[in-house]
VMD Tcl script that draws the C-alpha trace (Angstrom):
set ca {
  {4.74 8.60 -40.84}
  {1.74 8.12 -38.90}
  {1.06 4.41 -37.23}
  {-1.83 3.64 -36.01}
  {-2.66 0.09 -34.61}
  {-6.12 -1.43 -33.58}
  {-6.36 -3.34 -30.29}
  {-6.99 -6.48 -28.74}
  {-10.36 -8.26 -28.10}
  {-12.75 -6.70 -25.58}
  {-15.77 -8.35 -23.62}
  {-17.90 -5.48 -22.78}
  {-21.07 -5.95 -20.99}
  {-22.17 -6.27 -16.95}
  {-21.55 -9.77 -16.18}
  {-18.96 -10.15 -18.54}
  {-16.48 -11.34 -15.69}
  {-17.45 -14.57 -16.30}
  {-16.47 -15.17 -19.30}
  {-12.58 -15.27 -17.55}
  {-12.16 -18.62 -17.71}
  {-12.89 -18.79 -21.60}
  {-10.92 -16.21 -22.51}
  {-7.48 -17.96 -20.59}
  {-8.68 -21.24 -22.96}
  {-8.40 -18.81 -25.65}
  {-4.90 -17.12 -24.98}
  {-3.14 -20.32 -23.56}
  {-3.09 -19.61 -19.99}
  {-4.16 -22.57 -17.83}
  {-2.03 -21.65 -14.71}
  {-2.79 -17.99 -14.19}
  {-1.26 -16.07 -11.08}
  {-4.03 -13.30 -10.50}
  {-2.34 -9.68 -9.83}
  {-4.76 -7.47 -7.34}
  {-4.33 -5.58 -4.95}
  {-5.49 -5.89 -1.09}
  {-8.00 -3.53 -1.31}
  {-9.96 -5.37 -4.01}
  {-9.63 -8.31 -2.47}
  {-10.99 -6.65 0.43}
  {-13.58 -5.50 -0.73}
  {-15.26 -8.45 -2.33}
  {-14.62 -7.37 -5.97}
  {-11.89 -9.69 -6.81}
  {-14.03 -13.24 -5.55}
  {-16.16 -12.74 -8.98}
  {-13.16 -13.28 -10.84}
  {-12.02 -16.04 -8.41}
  {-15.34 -17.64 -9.29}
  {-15.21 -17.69 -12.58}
  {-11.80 -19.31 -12.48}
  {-12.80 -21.74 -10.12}
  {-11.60 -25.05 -12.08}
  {-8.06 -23.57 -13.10}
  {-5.13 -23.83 -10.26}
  {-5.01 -20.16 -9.45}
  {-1.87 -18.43 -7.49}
  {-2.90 -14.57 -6.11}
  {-0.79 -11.83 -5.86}
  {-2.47 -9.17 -3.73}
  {0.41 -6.26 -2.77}
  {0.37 -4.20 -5.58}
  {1.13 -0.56 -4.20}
  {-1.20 2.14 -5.43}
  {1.63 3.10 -7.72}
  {3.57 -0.11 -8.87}
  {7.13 -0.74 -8.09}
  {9.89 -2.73 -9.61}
  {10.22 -4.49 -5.97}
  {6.14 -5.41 -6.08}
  {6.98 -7.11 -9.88}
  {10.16 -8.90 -7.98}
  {7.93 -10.33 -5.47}
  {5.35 -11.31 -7.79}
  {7.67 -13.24 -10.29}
  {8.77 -15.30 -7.51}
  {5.28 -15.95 -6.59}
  {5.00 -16.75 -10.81}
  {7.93 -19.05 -10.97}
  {7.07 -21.08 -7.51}
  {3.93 -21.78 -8.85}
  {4.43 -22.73 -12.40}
  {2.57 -20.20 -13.76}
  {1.85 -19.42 -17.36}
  {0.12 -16.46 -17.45}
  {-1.44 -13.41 -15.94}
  {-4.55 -12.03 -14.90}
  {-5.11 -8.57 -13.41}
  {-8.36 -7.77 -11.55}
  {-8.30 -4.00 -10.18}
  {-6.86 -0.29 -11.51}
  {-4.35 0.64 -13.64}
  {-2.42 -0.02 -10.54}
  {-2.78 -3.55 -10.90}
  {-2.31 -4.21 -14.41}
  {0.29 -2.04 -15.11}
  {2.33 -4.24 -12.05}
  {1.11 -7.26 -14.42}
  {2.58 -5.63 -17.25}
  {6.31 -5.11 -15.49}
  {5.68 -9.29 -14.09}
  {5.14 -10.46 -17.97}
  {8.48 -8.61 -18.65}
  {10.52 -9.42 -15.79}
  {9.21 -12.91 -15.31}
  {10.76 -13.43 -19.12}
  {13.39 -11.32 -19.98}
  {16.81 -10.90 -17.88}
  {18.15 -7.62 -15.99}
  {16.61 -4.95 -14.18}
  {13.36 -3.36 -15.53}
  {15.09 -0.11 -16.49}
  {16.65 -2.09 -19.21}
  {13.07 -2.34 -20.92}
  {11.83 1.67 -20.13}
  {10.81 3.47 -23.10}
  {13.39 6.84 -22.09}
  {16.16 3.66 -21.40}
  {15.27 2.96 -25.65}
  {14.04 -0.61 -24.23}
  {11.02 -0.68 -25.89}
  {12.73 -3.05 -28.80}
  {14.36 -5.41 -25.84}
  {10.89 -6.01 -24.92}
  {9.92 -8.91 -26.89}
  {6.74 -11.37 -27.91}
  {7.97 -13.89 -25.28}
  {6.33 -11.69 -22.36}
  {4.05 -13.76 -20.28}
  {0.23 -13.60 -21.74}
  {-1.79 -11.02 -19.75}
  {-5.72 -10.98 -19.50}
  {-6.97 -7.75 -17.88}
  {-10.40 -7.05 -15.27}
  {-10.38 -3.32 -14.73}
  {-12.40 -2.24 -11.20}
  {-12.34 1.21 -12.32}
  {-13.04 3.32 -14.63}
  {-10.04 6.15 -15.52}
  {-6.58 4.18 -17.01}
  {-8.20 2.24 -19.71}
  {-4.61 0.16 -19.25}
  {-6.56 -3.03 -20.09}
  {-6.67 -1.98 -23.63}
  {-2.93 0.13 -23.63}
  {0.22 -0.79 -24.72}
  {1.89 0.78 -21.96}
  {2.26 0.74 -18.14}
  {4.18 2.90 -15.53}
  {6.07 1.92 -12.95}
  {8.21 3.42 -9.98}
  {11.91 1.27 -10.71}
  {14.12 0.88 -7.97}
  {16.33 4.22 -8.56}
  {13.15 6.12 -7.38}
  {11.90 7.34 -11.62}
  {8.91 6.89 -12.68}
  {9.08 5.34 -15.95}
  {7.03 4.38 -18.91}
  {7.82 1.05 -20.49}
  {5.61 0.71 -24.00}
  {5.69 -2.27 -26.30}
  {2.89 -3.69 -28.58}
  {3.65 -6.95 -26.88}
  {2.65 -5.49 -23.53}
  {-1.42 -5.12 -25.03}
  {-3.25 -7.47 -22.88}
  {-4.51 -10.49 -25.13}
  {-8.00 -10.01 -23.63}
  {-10.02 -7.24 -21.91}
  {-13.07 -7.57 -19.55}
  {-14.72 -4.93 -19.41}
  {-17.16 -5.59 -16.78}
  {-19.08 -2.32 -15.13}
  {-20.84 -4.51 -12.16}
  {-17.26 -4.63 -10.67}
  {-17.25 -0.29 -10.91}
  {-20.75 -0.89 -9.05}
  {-19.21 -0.37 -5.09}
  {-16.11 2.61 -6.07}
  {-16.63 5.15 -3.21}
  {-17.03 8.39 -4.64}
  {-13.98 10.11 -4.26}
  {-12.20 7.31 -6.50}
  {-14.80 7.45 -8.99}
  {-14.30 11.25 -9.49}
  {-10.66 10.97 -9.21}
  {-10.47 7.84 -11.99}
  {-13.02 9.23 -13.97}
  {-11.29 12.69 -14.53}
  {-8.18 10.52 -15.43}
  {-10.50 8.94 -18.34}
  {-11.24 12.65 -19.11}
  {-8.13 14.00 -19.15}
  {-6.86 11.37 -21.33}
  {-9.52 11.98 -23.81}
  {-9.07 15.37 -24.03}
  {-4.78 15.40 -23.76}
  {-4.79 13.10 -26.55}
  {-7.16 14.92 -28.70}
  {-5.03 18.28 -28.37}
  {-1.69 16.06 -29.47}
  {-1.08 17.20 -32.70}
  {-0.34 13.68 -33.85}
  {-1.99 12.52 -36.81}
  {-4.59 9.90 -36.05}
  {-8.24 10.86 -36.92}
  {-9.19 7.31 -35.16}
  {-7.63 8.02 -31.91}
  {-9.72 11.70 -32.38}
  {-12.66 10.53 -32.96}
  {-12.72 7.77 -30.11}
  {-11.71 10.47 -27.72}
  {-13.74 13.26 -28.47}
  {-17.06 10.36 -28.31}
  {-15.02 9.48 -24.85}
  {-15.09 12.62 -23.77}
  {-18.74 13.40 -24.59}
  {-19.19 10.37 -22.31}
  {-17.21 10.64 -19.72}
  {-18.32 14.40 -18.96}
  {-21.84 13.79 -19.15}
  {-21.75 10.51 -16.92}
  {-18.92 11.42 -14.12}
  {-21.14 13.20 -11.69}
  {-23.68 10.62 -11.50}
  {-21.52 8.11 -11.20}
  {-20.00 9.94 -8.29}
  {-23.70 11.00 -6.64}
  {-24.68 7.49 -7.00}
  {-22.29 4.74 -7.28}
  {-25.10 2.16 -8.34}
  {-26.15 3.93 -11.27}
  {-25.58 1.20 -14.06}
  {-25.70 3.84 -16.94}
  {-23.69 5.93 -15.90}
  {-21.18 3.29 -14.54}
  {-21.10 1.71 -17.69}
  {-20.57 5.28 -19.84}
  {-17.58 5.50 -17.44}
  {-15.98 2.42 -18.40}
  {-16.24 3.27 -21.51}
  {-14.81 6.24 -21.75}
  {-11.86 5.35 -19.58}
  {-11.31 2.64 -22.59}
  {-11.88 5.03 -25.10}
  {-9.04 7.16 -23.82}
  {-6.60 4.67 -23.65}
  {-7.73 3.53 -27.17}
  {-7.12 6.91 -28.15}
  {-4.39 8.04 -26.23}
  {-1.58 5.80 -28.59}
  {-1.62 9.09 -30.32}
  {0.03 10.44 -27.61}
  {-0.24 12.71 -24.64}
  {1.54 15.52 -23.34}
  {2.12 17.96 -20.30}
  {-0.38 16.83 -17.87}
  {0.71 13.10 -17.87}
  {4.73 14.13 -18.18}
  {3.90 16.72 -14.35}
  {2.07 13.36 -13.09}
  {3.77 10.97 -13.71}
  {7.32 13.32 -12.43}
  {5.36 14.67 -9.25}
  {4.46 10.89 -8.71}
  {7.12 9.47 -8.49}
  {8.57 12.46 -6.25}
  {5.52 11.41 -3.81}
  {4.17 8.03 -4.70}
  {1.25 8.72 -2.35}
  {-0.03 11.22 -4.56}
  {-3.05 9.44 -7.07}
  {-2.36 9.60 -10.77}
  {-6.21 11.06 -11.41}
  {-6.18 13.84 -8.98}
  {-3.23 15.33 -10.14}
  {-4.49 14.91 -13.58}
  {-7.59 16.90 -13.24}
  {-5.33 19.60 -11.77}
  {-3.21 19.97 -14.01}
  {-5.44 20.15 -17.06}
  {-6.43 23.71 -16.78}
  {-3.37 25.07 -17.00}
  {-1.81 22.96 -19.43}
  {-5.03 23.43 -21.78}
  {-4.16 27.03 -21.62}
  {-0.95 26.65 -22.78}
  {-1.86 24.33 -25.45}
  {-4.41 26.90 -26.56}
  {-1.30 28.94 -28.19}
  {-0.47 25.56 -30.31}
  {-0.55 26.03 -34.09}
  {-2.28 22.61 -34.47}
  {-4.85 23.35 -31.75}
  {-5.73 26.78 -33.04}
  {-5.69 25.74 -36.71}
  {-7.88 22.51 -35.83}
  {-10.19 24.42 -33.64}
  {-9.43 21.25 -31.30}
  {-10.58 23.49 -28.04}
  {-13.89 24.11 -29.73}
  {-14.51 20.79 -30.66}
  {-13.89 19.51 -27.24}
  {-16.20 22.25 -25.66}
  {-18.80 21.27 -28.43}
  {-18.64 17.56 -26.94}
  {-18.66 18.59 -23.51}
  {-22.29 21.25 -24.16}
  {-20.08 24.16 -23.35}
  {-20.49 27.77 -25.55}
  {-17.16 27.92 -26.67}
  {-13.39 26.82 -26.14}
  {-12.20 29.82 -23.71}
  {-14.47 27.70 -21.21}
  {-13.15 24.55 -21.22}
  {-10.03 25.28 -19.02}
  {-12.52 26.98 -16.56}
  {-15.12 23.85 -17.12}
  {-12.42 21.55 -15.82}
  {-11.38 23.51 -12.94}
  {-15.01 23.68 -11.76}
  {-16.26 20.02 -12.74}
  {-13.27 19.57 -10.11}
  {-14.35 21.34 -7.13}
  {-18.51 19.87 -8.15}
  {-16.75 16.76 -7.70}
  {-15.18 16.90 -4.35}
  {-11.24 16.44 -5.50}
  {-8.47 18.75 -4.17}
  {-8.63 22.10 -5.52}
  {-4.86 22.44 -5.76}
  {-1.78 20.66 -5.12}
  {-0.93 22.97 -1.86}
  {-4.18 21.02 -0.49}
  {-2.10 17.51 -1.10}
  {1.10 19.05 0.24}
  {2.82 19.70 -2.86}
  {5.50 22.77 -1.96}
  {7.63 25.05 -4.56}
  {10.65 23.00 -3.28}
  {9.52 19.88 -5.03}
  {9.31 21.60 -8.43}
  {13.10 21.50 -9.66}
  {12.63 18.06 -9.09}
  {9.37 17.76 -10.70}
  {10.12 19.73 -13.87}
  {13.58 17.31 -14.47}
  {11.21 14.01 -14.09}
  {8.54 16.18 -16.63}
  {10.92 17.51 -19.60}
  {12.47 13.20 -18.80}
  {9.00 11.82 -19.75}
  {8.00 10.36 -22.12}
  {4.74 12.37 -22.72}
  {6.68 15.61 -22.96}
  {7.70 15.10 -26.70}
  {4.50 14.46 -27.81}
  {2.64 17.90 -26.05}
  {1.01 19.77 -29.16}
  {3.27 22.61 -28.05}
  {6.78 22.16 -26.57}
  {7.17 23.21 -23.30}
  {10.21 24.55 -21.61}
  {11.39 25.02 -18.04}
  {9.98 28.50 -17.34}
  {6.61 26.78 -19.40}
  {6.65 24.20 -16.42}
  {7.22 26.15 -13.87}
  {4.35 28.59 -14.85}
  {1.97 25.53 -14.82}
  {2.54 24.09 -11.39}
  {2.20 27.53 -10.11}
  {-0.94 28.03 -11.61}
  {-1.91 24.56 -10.86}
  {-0.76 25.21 -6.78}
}
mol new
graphics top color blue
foreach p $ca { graphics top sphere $p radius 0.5 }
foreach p [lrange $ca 0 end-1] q [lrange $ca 1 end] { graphics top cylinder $p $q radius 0.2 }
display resetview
């Protein structure tokens, strides 16, 4: 039986950051600790937050890693409980608010955060008492401020999923002035990871004509507006086109993904350096190809319709469209070029066929089927 679940309340609009304050009025949160990161902070995009929170006693976390850890949530829910807080407020990535996501848990609900990971079955422990989360994104590729889910790296080194309907941020602000200063390599790399989950989830051969049509508009966006964006990191359309279709995927994407997300999140959390966007735009070429022999993406003609949204001739280009919207774009053409070695892959294939993204792959893929995509992907 097919469930399909519609969202949480979105401000979307430029300015829309300062409408912070009366969204916490709305949700209950008058003591908010504010989760960031110290590059936002940094960089001057966090203070418009700051601003509009000016006349609420604010605490500020600032050490989120670039991919959260369980001992970055410990630190945090200290920070929470010494300051009486009551709620949360992410301003950056999906960095950011997926660390706010493992603080509401873990500054709530006893034991280690493994208890609550979706492979773990801890997706019932994780319950409506979670601390109330309001989400800023700075960029424009997780869409987590409108997900149920977040990843994190937990202490034994895995890099799990923990998903929960109660995890859904009560509010997003979806604010594209804050996109306005991303350097151009992150807005290529974030913006492929909007594409890739617009176009992952539309190949999942879950039922959920919603979550399709969002992506495959998300898509249509996201490929026409991601080199701009890149070329010229002030241009307001094509910023906000971005943000949208980074929220459009993650709209979409509670159909589901699949292979790409199962090899990034594994090879991630074998080198937590690596970013979560790169490797996704290198590993969607090969895994489209594979998915082309799905039943439900042949029957569907769901590589047609994607090369239909993204002005291409026909779907034996969109692999090949990918892989060269990649290189146009500056990002690694391989994961030799980020020091990714045939060693790593036992490793990488155990955390993949582990994941919870692997199930959900239009077509199942087995060891060999791994292995054949990080070579091709090398």
């Amino acid at each position: 039986m097919a469930q399909i679940q519609y969202l949480t309340q979105i401000q979307f609009d430029f300015g829309a950051v300062r409408l912070l304050a009366q969204e916490c009025a709305r949700v209950g949160i008058q003591r908010p600790l504010v989760v960031t990161d110290a590059g936002v902070r940094a960089a001057g995009v966090l203070q418009p937050a700051l601003d509009a929170l000016a006349d609420l006693p604010v605490a500020i976390f600032d050490q989120t890693p670039p991919n959260p850890t369980e001992a970055a949530v410990r630190a945090a829910v200290q920070l929470y409980r010494e300051q009486r807080c009551d709620g949360l407020v992410a301003v950056g990535g999906g960095s950011a608010i997926d660390c706010a996501k493992g603080i509401a848990i873990a500054a709530t609900h006893e034991g280690p955060l493994t208890t609550y990971a979706t492979i773990e079955g801890g997706s019932p422990r994780i319950t409506e008492g979670v601390a109330p989360l309001i989400a800023v994104p700075t960029t424009s590729g997780t869409g987590s401020e409108v997900a149920r889910g977040a990843i994190l790296i937990v202490d034994d080194g895995r890099k799990l999923g923990f998903h929960s309907w109660h995890l859904m941020p009560k509010a997003a602000i979806c604010d594209p002035e804050l996109t306005l200063g991303l350097p151009p390599p992150l807005t290529a790399a974030t913006g492929m990871d909007a594409i890739a989950h617009c176009m992952e989830t539309f190949m999942s051969s879950a039922f959920n004509p919603p979550a399709d049509g969002i992506a495959l508009d998300g898509l249509e966006r996201g490929w026409r507006h991601i080199e701009a964006a890149t070329r010229n990191g002030q241009d307001r359309e094509a910023r906000l086109n971005m943000m949208s279709a980074s929220m459009q995927g993650a709209m979409a994407f509670q159909k589901g993904l699949g292979c790409v997300h199962s090899l990034s999140h594994s090879l991630g959390g074998v080198n937590p350096r690596l970013h979560h966007g790169t490797l996704n735009a290198i590993f969607l070429p090969a895994v489209i190809r594979f998915n082309a022999g799905a039943e439900a993406v042949r029957k569907e003609r769901r590589l047609e319709r994607m090369a239909h949204a993204m002005g291409l001739s026909g779907g034996a280009d969109v692999a090949e469209a990918v892989r060269d919207m990649g290189a146009r774009l500056g990002l690694p053409s391989g994961l030799a070029a980020l020091g990714v070695t045939p060693q790593m892959f036992d490793d990488v294939i155990r955390g993949a066929m582990a994941d919870h993204c692997h199930k959900t792959n239009p077509r199942e893929a087995s060891r060999e089927d791994y292995l054949e995509m990080l070579h091709a992907s090398m």
